[in-house]
C-alpha positions as CSV (number, residue, x, y, z in Angstrom):
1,X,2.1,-14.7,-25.8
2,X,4.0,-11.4,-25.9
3,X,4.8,-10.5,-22.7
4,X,5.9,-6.8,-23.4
5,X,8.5,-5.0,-22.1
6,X,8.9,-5.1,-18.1
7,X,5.1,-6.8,-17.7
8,X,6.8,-9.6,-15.9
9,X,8.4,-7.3,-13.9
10,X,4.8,-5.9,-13.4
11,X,3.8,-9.0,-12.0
12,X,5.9,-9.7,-9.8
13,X,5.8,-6.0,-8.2
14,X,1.7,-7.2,-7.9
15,X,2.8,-10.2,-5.9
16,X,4.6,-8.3,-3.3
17,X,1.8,-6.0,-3.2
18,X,-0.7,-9.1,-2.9
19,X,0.0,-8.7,1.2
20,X,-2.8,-6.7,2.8
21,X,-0.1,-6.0,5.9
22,X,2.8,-4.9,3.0
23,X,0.0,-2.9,1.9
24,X,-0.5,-1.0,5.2
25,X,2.9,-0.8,5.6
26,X,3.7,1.0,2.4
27,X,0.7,3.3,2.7
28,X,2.2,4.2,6.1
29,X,6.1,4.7,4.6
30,X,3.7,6.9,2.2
31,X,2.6,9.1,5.1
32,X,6.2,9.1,6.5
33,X,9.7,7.3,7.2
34,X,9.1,5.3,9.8
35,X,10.7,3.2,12.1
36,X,10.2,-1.0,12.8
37,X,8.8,-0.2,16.2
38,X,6.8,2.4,15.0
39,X,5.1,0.6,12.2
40,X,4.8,-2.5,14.5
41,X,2.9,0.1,17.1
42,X,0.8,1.6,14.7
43,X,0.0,-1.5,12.8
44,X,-0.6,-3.6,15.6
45,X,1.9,-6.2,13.9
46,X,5.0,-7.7,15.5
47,X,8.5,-6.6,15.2
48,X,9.6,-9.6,13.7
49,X,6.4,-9.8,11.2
50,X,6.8,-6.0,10.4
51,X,10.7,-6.5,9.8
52,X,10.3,-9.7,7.8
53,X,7.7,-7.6,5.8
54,X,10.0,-5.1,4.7
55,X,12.6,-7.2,4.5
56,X,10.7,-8.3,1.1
57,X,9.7,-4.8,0.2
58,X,13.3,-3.8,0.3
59,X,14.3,-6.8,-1.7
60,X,11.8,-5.8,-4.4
61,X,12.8,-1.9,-4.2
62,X,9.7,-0.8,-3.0
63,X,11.8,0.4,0.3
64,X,14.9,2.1,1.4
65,X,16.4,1.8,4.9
66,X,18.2,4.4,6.3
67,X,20.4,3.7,9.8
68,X,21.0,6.3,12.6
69,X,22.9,4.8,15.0
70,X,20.6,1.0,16.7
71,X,17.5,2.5,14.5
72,X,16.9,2.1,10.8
73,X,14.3,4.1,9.5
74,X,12.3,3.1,6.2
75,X,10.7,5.0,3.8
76,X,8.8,4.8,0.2
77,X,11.5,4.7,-2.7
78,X,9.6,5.6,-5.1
79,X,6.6,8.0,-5.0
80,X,4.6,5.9,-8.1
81,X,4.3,2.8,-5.6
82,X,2.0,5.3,-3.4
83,X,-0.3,6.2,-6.6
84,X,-0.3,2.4,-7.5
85,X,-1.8,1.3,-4.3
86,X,-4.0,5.1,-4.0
87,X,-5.3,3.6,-7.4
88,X,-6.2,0.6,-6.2
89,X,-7.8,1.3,-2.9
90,X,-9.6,4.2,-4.9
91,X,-11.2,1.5,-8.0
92,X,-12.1,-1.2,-4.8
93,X,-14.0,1.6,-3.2
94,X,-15.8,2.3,-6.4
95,X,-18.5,0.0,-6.7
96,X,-19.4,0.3,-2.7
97,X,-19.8,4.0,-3.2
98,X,-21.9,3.4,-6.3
99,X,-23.9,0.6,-4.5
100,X,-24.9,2.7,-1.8
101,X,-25.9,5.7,-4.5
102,X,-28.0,3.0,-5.9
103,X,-29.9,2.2,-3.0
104,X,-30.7,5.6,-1.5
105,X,-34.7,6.7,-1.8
106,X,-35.2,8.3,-5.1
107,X,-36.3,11.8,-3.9
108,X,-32.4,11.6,-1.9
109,X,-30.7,10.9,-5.1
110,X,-32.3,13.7,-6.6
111,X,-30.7,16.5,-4.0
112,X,-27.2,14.8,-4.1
113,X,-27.1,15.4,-7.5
């Protein structure tokens, strides 16, 4: 098989992205730089998972870290990782929004229209 140009590149950015948690942490980093402590707050994660986490992130270039002074703050390297995983979250959300158009009373469907 003809793999193409960078598609096993591709695949491997997939892998990393096959974590729900490095996921929600790049959606967050989308949002805004961030720091461990403040992911592992918001995420409800612990430091070490949340640092271990983008420890793999970085490694895969999906993440830059940026030091002022004890605190490293970490943000989204490159904007087209956001609109990947928008993408995604927007075709999984699909089919539930077209399953519940589906089974709304007739006459409802009609004035949503």
């Amino acid at each position: 098989m003809n793999t193409g140009a960078g598609l096993a590149a591709a695949a491997q950015l997939f892998k990393v992205l096959g974590s729900e948690s490095r996921l929600g942490l790049l959606r967050l980093l989308g949002d805004a730089p961030r720091t461990v402590g403040a992911l592992a707050e918001t995420t409800g994660l612990t430091q070490p998972l949340v640092s271990q986490h983008l420890r793999t992130l970085r490694q895969a270039g999906l993440v830059t870290a940026e030091r002022h002074g004890k605190e490293v703050t970490y943000r989204v390297a490159d904007l087209h990782v956001t609109h990947v995983i928008a993408d995604a979250l927007a075709h999984v959300q699909e089919p539930a929004a077209a399953a519940a158009a589906d089974k709304q009373p007739p006459q409802e469907q009609k004035e949503s229209a």
